[in-house]
GUMAR-892875 format. One line per 2 residues: for each residue x, y, z of N, C-alpha, C. Coordinates in steps of 0.2 Angstrom, whole numbers, padded with zeros to 4 digits, m for minus. Atoms other than C-alpha are relative to their C-alpha. Layout:
N
X,Y,Z,X,Y,Z,X,Y,Z | ... .
//
This chain:
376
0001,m0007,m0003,m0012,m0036,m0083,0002,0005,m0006 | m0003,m0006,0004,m0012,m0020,m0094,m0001,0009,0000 .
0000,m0009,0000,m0007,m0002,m0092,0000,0005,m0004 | 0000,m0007,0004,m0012,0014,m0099,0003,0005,0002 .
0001,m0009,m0003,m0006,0031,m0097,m0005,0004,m0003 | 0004,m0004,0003,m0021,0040,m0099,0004,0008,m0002 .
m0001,m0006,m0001,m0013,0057,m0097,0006,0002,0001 | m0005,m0005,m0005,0003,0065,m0090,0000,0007,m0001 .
m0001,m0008,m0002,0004,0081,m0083,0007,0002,m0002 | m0006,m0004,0005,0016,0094,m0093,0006,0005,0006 .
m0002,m0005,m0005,0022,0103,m0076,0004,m0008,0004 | m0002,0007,m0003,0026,0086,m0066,0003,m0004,m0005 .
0001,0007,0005,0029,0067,m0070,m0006,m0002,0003 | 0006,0006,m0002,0011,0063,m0062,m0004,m0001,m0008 .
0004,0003,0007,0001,0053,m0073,m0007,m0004,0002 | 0005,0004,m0001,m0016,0047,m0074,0000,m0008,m0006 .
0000,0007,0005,m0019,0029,m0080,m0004,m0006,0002 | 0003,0003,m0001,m0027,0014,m0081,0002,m0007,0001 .
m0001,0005,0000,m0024,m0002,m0075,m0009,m0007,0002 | 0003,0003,0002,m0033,m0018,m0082,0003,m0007,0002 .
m0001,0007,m0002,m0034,m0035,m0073,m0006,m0004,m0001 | 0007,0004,0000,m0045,m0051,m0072,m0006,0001,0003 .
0006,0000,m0006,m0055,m0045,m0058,m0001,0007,0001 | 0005,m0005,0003,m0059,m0027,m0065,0007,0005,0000 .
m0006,m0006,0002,m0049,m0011,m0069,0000,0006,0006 | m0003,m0004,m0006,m0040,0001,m0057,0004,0008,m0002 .
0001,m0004,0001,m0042,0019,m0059,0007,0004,0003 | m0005,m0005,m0006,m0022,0028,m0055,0002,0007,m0002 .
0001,0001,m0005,m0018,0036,m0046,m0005,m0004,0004 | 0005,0002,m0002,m0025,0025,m0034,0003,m0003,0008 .
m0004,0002,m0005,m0022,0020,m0015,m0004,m0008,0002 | 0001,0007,m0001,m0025,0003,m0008,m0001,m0001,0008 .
0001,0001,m0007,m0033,m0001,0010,0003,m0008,0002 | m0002,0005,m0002,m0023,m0013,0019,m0003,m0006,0004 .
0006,0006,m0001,m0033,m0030,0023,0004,m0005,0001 | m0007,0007,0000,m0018,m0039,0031,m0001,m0006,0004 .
0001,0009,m0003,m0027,m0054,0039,m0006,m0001,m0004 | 0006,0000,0003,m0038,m0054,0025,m0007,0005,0000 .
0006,m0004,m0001,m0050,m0042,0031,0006,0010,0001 | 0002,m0007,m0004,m0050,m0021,0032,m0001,0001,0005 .
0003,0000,m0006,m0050,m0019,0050,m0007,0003,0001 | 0006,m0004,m0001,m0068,m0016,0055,m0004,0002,m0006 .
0001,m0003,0004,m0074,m0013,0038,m0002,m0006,m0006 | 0003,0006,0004,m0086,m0024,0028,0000,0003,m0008 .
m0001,0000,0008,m0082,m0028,0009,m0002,0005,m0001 | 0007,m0007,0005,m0099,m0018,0002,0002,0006,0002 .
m0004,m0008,m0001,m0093,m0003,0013,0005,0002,m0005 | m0005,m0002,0002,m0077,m0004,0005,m0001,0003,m0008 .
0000,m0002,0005,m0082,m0004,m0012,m0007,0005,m0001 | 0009,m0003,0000,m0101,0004,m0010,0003,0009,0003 .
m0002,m0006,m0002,m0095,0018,0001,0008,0002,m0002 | m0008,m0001,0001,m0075,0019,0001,0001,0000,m0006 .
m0001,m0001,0005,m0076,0015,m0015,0007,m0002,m0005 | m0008,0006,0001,m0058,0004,m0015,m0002,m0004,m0008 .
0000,0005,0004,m0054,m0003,m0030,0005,m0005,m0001 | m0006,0006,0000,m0040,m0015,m0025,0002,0002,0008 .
m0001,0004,m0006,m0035,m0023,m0008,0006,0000,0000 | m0005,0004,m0005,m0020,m0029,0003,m0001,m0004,0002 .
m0001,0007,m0003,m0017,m0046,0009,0006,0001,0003 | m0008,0000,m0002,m0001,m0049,0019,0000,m0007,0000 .
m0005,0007,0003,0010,m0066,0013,0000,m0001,0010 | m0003,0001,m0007,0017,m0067,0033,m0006,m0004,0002 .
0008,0002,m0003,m0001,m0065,0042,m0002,m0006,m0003 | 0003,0005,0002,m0010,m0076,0031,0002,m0006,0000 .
m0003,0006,0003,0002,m0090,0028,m0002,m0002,0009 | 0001,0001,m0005,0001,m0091,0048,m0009,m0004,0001 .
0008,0003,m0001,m0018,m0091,0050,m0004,0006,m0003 | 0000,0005,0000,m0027,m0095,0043,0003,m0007,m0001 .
m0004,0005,0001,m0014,m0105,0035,m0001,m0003,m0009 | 0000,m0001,0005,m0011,m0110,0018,m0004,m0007,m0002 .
0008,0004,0002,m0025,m0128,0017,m0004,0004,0002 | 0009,m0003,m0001,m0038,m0118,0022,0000,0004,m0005 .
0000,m0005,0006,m0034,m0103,0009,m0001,m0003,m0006 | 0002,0004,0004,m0032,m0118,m0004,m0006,m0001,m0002 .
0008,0003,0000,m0049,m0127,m0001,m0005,0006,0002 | 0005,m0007,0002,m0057,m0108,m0002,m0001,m0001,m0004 .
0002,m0004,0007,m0053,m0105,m0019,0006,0005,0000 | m0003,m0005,0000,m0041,m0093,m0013,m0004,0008,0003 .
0001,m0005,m0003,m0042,m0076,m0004,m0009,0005,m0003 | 0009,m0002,0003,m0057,m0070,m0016,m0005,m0001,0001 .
0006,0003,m0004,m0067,m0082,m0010,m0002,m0002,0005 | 0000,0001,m0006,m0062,m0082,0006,m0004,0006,0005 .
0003,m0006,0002,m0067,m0064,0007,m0006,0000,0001 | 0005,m0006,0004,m0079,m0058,m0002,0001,0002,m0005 .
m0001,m0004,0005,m0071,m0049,m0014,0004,0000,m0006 | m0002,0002,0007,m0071,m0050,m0030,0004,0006,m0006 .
m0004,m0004,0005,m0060,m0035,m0037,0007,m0003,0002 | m0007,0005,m0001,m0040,m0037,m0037,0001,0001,0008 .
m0004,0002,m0006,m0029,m0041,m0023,0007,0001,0000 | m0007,0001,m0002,m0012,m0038,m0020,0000,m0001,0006 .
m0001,0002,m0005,m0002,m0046,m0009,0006,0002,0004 | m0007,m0002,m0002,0014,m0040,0001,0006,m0008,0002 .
m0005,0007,0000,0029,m0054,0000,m0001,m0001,0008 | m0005,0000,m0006,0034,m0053,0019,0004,0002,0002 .
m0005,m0004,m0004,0047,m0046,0019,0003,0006,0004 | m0001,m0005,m0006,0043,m0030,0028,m0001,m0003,0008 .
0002,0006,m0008,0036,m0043,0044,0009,m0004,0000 | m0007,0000,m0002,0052,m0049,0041,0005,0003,0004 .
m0004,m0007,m0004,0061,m0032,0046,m0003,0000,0004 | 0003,m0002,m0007,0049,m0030,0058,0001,m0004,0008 .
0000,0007,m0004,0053,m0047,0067,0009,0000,0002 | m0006,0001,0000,0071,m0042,0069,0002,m0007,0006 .
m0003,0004,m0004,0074,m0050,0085,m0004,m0009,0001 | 0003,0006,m0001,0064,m0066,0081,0003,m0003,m0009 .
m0005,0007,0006,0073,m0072,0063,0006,0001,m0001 | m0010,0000,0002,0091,m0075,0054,m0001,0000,m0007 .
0000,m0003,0008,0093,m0069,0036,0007,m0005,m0003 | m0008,0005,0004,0105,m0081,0026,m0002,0001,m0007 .
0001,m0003,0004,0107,m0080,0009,m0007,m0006,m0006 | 0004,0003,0002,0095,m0094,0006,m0009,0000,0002 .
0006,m0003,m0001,0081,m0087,0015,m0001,0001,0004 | 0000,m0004,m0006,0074,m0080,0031,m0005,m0007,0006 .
0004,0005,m0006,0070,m0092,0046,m0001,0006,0007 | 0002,m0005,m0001,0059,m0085,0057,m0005,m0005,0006 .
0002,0005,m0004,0050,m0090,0075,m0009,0006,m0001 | 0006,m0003,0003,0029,m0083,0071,m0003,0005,0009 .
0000,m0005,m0006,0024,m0069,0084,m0007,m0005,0005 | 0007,0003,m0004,0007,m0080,0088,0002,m0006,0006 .
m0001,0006,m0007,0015,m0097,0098,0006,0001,m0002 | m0009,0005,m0001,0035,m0096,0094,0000,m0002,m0004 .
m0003,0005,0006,0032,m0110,0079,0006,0003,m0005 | m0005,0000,0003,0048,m0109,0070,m0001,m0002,m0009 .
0001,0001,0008,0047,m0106,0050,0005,0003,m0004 | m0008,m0002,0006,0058,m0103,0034,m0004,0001,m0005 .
0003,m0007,0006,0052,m0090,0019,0006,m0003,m0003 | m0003,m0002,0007,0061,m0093,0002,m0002,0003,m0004 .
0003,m0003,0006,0060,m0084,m0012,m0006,m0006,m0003 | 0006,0005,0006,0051,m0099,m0022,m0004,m0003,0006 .
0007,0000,m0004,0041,m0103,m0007,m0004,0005,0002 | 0003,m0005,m0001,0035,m0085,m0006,m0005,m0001,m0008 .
0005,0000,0005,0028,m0088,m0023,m0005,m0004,m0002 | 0004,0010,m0002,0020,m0105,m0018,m0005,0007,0003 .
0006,m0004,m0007,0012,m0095,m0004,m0004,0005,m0002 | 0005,m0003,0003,0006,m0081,m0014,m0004,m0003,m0006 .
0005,0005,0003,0000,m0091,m0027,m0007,m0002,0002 | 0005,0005,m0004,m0011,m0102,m0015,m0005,0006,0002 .
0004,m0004,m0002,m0018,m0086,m0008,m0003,0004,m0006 | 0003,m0002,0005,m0021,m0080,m0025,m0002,0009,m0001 .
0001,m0005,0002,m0017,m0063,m0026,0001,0004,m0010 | m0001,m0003,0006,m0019,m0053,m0043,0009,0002,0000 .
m0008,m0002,0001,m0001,m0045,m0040,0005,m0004,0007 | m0006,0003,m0007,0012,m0053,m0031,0008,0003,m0001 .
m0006,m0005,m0002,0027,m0045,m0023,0006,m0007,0000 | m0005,0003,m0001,0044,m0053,m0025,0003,0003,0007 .
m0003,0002,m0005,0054,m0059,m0011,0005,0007,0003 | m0005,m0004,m0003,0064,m0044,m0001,0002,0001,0006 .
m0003,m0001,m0008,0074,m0038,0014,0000,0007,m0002 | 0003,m0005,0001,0067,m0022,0018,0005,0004,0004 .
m0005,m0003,m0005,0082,m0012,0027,m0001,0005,0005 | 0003,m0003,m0005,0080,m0004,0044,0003,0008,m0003 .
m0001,m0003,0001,0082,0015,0043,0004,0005,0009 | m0005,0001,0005,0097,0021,0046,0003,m0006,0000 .
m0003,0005,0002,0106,0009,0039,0009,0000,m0005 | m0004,m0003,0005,0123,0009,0034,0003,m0003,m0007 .
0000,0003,0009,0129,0007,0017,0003,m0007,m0003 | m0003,0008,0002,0139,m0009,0017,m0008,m0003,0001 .
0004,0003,m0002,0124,m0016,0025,m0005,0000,m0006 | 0005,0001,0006,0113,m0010,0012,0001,m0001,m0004 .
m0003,0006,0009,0122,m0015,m0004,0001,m0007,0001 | m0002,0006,m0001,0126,m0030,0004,m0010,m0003,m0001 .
0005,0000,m0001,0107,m0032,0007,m0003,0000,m0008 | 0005,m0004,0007,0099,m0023,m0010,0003,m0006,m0005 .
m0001,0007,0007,0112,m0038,m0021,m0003,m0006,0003 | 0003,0003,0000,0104,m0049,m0011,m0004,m0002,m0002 .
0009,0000,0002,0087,m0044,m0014,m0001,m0002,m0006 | m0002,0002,0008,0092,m0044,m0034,m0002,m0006,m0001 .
0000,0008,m0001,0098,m0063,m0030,m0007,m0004,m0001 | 0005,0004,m0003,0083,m0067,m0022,m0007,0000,m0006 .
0004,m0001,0003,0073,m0058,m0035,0001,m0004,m0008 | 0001,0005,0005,0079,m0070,m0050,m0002,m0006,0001 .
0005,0006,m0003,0074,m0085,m0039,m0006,0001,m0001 | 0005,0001,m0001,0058,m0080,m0037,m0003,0002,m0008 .
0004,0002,0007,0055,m0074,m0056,0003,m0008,m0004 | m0004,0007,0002,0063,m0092,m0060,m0007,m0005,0002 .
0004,0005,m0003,0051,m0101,m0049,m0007,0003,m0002 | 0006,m0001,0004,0036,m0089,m0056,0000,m0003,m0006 .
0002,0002,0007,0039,m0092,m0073,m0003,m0007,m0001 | 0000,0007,0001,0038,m0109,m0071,m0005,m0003,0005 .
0008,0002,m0004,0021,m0112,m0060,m0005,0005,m0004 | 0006,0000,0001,0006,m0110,m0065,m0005,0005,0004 .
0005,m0005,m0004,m0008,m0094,m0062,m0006,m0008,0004 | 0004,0003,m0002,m0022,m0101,m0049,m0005,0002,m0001 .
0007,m0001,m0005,m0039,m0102,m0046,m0004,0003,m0009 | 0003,0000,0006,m0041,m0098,m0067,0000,0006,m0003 .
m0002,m0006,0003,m0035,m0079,m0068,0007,0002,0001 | m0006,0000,0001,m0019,m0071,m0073,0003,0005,0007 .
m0007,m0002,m0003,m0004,m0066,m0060,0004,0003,m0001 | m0005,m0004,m0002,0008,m0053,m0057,0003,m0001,0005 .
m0007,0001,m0007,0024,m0054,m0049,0004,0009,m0001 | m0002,m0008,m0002,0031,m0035,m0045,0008,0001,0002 .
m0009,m0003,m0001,0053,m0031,m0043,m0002,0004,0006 | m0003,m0006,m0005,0057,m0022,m0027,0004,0005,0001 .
m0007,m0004,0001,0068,m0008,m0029,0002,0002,0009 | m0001,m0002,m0005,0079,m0005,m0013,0005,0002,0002 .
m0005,m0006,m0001,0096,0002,m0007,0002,0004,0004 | m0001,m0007,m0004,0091,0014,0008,m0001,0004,m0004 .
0001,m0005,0004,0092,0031,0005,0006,0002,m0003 | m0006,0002,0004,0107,0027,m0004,0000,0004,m0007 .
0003,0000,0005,0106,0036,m0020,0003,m0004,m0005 | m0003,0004,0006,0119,0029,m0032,m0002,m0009,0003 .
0003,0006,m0002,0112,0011,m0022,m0007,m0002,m0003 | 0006,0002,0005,0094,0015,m0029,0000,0002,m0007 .
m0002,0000,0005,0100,0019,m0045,0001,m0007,m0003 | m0001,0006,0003,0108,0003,m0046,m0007,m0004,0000 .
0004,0004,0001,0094,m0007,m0041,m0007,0004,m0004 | 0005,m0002,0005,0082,0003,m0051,m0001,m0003,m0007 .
m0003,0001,0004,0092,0000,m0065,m0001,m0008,0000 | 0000,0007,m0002,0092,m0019,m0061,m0007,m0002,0000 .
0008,0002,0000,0073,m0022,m0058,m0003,0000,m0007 | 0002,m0004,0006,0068,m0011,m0073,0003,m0006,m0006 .
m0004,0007,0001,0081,m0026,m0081,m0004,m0005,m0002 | 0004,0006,0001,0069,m0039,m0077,m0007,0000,m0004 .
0007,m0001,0006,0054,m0030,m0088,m0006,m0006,0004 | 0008,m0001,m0002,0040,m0036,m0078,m0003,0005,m0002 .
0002,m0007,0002,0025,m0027,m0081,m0002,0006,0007 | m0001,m0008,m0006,0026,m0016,m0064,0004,m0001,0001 .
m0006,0002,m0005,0037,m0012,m0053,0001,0003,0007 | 0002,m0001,m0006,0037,m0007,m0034,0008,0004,0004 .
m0005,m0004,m0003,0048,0005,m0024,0001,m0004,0010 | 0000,0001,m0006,0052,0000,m0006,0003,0002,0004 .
m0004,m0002,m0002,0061,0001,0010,m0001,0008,0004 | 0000,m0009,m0003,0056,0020,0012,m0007,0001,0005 .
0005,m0003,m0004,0043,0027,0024,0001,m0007,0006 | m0003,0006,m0006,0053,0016,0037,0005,0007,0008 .
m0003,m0006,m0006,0059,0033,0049,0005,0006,m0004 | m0001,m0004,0004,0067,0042,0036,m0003,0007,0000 .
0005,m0006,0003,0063,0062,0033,m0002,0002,m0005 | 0003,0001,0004,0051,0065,0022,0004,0003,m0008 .
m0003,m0004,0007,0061,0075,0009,0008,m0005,m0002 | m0002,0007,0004,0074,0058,0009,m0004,m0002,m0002 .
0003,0005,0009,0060,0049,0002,m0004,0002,m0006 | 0002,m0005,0006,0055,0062,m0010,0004,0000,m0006 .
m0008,m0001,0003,0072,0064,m0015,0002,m0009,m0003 | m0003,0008,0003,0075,0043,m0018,m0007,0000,m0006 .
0005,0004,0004,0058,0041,m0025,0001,0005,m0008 | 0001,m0005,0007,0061,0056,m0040,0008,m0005,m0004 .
m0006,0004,0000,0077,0046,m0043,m0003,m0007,m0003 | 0002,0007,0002,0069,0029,m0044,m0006,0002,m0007 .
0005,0000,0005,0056,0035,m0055,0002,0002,m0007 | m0005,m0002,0005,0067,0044,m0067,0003,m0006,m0002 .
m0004,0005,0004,0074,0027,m0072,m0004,m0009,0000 | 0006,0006,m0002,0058,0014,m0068,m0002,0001,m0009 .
0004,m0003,0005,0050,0013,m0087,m0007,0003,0004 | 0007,m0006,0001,0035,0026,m0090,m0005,m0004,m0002 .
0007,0005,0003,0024,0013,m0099,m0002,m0005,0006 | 0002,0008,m0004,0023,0002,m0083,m0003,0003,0007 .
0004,m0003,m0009,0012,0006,m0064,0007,0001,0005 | m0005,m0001,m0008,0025,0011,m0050,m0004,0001,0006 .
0003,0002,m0006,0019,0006,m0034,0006,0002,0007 | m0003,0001,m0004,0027,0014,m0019,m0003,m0001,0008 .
0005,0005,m0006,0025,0004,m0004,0000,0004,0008 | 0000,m0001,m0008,0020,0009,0015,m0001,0008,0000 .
0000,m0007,0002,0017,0026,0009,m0009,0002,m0001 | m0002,m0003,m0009,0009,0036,0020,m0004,0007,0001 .
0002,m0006,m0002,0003,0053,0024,m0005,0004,m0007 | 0004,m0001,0007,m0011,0062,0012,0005,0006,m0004 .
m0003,m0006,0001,0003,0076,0009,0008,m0004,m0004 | m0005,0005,0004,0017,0060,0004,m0003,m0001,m0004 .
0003,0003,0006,0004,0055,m0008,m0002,0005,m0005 | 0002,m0002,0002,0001,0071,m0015,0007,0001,m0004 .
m0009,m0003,0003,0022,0075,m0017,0002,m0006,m0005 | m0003,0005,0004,0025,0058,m0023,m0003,m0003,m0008 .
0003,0003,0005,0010,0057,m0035,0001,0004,m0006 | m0005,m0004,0005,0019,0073,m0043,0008,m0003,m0003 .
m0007,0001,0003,0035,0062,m0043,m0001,m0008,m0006 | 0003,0004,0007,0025,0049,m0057,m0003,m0008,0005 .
0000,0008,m0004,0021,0034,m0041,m0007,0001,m0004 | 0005,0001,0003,0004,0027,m0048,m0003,m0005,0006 .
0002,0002,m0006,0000,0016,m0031,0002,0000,0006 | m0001,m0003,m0004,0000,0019,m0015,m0004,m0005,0006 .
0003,0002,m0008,m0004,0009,0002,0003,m0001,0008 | m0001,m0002,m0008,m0004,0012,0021,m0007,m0003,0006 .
0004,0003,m0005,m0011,0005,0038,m0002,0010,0003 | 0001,m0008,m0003,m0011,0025,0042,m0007,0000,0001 .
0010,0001,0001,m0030,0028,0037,m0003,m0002,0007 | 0002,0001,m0005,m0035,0016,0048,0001,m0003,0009 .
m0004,0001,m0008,m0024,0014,0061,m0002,0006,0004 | 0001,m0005,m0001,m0026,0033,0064,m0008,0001,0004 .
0005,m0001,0000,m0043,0032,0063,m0002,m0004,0008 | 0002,0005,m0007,m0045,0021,0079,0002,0003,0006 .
m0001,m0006,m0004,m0037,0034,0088,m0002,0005,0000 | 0005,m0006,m0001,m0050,0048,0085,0006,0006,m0007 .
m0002,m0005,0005,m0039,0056,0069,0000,m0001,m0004 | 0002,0000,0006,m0045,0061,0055,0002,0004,m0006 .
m0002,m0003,0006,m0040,0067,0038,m0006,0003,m0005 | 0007,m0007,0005,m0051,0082,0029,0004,0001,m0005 .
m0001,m0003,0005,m0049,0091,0014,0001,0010,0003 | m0003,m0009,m0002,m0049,0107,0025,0007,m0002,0006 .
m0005,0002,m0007,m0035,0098,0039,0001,m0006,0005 | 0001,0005,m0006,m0033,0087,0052,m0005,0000,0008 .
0003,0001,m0002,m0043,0082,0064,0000,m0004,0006 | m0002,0005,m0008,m0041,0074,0084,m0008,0001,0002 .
0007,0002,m0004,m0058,0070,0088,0000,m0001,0006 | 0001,0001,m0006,m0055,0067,0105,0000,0006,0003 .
0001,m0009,m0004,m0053,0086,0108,m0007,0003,0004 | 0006,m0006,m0004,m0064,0096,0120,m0005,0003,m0005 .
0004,m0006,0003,m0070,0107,0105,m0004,m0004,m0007 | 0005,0003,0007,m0079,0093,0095,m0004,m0002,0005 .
0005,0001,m0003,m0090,0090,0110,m0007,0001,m0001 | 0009,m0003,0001,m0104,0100,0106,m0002,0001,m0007 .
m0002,m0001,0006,m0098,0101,0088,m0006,m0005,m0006 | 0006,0003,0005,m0117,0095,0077,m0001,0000,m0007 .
m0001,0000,0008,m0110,0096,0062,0003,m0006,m0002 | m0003,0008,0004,m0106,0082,0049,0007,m0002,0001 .
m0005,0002,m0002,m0090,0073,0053,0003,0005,m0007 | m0002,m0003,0004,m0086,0079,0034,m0005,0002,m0008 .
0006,m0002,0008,m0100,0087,0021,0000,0001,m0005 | m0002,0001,0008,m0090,0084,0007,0002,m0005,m0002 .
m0003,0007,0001,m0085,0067,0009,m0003,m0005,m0006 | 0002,0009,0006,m0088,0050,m0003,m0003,m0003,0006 .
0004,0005,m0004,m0092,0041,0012,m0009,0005,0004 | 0008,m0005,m0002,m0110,0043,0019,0001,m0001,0007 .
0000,m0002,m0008,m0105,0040,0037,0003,0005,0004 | m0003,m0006,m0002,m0094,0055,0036,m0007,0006,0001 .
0005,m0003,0002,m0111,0064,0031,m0006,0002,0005 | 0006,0001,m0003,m0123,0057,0041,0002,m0001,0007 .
m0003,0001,m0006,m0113,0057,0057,0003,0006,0002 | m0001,m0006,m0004,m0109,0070,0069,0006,0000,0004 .
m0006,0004,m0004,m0092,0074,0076,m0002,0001,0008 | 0003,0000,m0003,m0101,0075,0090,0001,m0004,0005 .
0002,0006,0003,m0108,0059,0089,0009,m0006,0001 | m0006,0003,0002,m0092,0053,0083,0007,m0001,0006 .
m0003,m0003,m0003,m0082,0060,0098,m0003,m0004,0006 | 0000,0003,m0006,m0090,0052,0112,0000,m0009,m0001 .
m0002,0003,0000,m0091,0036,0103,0010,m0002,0001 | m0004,0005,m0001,m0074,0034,0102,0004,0002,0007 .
m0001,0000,m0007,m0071,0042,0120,m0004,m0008,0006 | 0003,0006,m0004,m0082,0027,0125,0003,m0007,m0002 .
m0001,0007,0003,m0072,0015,0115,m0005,m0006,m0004 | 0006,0002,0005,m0087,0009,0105,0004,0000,m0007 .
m0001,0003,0005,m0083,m0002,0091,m0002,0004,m0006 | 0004,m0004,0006,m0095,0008,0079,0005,0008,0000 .
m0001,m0007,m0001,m0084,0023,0083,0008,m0001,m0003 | m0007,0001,0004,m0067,0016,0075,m0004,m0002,m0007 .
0004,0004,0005,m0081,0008,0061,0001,0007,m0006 | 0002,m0007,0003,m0086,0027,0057,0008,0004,m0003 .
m0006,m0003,m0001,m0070,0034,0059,0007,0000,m0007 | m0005,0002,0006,m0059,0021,0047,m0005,0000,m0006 .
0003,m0004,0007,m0072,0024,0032,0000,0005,m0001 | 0000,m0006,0001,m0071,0041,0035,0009,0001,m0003 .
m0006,m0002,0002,m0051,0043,0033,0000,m0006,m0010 | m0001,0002,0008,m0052,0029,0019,m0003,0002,m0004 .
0006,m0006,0007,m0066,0039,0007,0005,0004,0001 | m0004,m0006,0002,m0054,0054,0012,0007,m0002,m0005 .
m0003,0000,0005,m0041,0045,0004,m0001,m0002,m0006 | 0003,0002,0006,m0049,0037,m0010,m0001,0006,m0003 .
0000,m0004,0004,m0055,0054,m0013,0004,0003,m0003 | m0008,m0004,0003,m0038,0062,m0014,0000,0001,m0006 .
m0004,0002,0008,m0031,0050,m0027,m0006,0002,m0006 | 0004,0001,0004,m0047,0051,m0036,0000,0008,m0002 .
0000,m0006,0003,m0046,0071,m0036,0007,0002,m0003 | m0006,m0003,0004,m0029,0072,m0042,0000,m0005,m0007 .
0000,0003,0007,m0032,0060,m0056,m0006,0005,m0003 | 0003,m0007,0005,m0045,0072,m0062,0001,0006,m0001 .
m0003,m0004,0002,m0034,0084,m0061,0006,0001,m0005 | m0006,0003,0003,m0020,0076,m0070,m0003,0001,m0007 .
0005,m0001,0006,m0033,0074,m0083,m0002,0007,m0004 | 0003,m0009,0001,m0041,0092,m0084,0007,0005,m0002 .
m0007,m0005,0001,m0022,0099,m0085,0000,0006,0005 | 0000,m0006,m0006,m0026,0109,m0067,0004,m0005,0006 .
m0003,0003,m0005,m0015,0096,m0056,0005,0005,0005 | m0008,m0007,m0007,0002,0109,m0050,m0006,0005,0005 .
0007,m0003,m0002,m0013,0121,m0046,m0001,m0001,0007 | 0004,0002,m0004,m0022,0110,m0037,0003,m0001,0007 .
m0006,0006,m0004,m0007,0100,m0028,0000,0005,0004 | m0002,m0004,m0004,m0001,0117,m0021,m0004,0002,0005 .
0004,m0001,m0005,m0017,0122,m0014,m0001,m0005,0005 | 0004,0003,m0003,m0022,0105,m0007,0005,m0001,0004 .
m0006,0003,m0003,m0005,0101,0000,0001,0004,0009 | 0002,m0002,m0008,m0007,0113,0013,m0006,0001,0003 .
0003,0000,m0003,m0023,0113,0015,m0002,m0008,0007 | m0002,0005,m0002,m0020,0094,0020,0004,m0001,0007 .
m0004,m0002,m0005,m0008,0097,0033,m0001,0005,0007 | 0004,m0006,m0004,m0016,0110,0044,m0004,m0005,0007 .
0003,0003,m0005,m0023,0106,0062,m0004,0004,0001 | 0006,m0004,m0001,m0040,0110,0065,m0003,m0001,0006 .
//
């Protein structure tokens, strides 16, 4: 993997840049639709790249290792060719399904056993068998092993937690270094930085990660119930001591107004189930506001879902139209829905890297930020 900074803006730390892997190059800012059982809910590859215009994927380690299960992902090929798609993939370790499973695993210093949400069966995650696992699924970047801490959380827990994490994270560069890329392209493994909203905590683990010199590095733990101006305030922090020549990736993030604040605080990746979780519930993200599609006053409303969009079914689609699919619960009405929120974020990032470019970013950010925000 190799990263550029095309650009940085003089006013901020955002930056435009380029990131170069075996299975094509990744335009950042850039956000990432999440594809946690393998698939984009509802949303077929060609769309994503054709219309959405994604240039990199989510996998989830947890999901997949379940089921399908790691011989079948094997005797694929891996994820790629499980798929369809052939640009990169990142994979998230588990360890946020871990936090999410509180009341179903036990966290030891050796790994996390854990009973699986589908039948009960009982399993055990290690750092070096997280990196088996993502190997086998064959993501382009793979996430080291972490415990993702609930919010709030208090501070013993979290430093006791965050030197874990460390711990866990030289096992698992121990046990990368020493296996082998699959399937015949190169691999990334990615640092976790974590701590809460701890500052002198993400300091330290910043400082730690940063340490390890891999070529990225990944922010976590945040956009876990926190207000938005703690993770503003952590993320300006971590970044200030992450190197400048390498992608920062903050995870689970979120809102097109968190992506706007955080891609002025130098974050370079970005992914969220929001998009199209949201979107299945009839709301939608514009560039002039938000949007509750199930409102009374889209009923009669003959106009394009969004006639500035990237996607053509935001164009070619009526909120209309749109509106009583999803009051009907029609399939095609979540279909429309999550390509129209995902183009709007694809567009986003895509507009602020050309703004980052152009030297109009602070400009732009300010206007777009509230226009983002706004209920229509």
């Amino acid at each position: 993997m190799k990263f550029t900074v095309k650009k940085f803006d003089e006013q901020t730390s955002a930056r435009a840049g380029l990131i170069e892997t075996d299975h094509g190059n990744i335009e950042t800012p850039i956000f990432m639709p999440v594809g946690t059982v393998g698939t984009v809910k509802g949303v077929h590859q060609h769309e994503l790249k054709e219309e959405v215009q994604a240039q990199i994927i989510l996998g989830n380690t947890y999901h997949l290792y379940l089921r399908p299960g790691m011989e079948t992902m094997e005797k694929a090929g891996g994820l790629h060719r499980f798929n369809g798609w052939d640009k990169p993939i990142l994979t998230d370790s588990g360890g946020y399904q871990v936090y999410s499973l509180s009341a179903r695993r036990k966290i030891t210093e050796e790994g996390v056993t854990f009973r699986s949400h589908i039948d009960g069966s009982k399993h055990f995650f290690t750092p070096e068998g997280i990196m088996d696992i993502q190997r086998i699924i064959g993501a382009d970047f793979i996430m080291a092993f972490d415990e993702c801490t609930p919010y709030p959380c208090e501070y013993k827990y979290a430093k006791a937690s965050m030197e874990m994490t460390h711990r866990w994270l030289k096992r698992c560069c121990d046990h990368f270094d020493n296996t082998p890329d699959r399937y015949g392209y190169k691999q990334t493994l990615l640092p976790i930085v974590q701590g809460s909203t701890y500052k002198d905590l993400r300091k330290i683990s910043a400082e730690t990660i940063a340490a390890f010199d891999r070529p990225a590095n990944a922010i976590g733990g945040l956009s876990v119930g926190e207000p938005a101006e703690e993770m503003y305030s952590t993320t300006e922090i971590v970044c200030g001591i992450l190197p400048k020549d390498k992608p920062r990736y903050l995870m689970g993030v979120g809102t097109p107004a968190n992506l706007l604040e955080c891609i002025a605080l130098g974050i370079d990746m970005f992914d969220c189930v929001l998009p199209t979780r949201n979107a299945r519930h009839g709301l939608l993200y514009t560039a002039e506001g938000i949007i509750n599609i199930k409102n009374l006053k889209w009923k009669n409303d003959f106009s394009p879902i969004d006639e500035n969009s990237n996607s053509r079914s935001s164009r070619n689609y009526t909120k209309a139209y749109l509106r009583h699919l999803i009051h009907s619960k029609e399939l095609l009405g979540a279909q429309i829905a999550s390509l129209h929120n995902l183009g709007f974020f694809l567009w986003l990032v895509g507009q602020a890297r050309e703004h980052i470019l152009a030297g109009t970013f602070p400009v732009w950010k300010k206007d777009m930020l509230e226009r983002v925000q706004r209920r229509l």
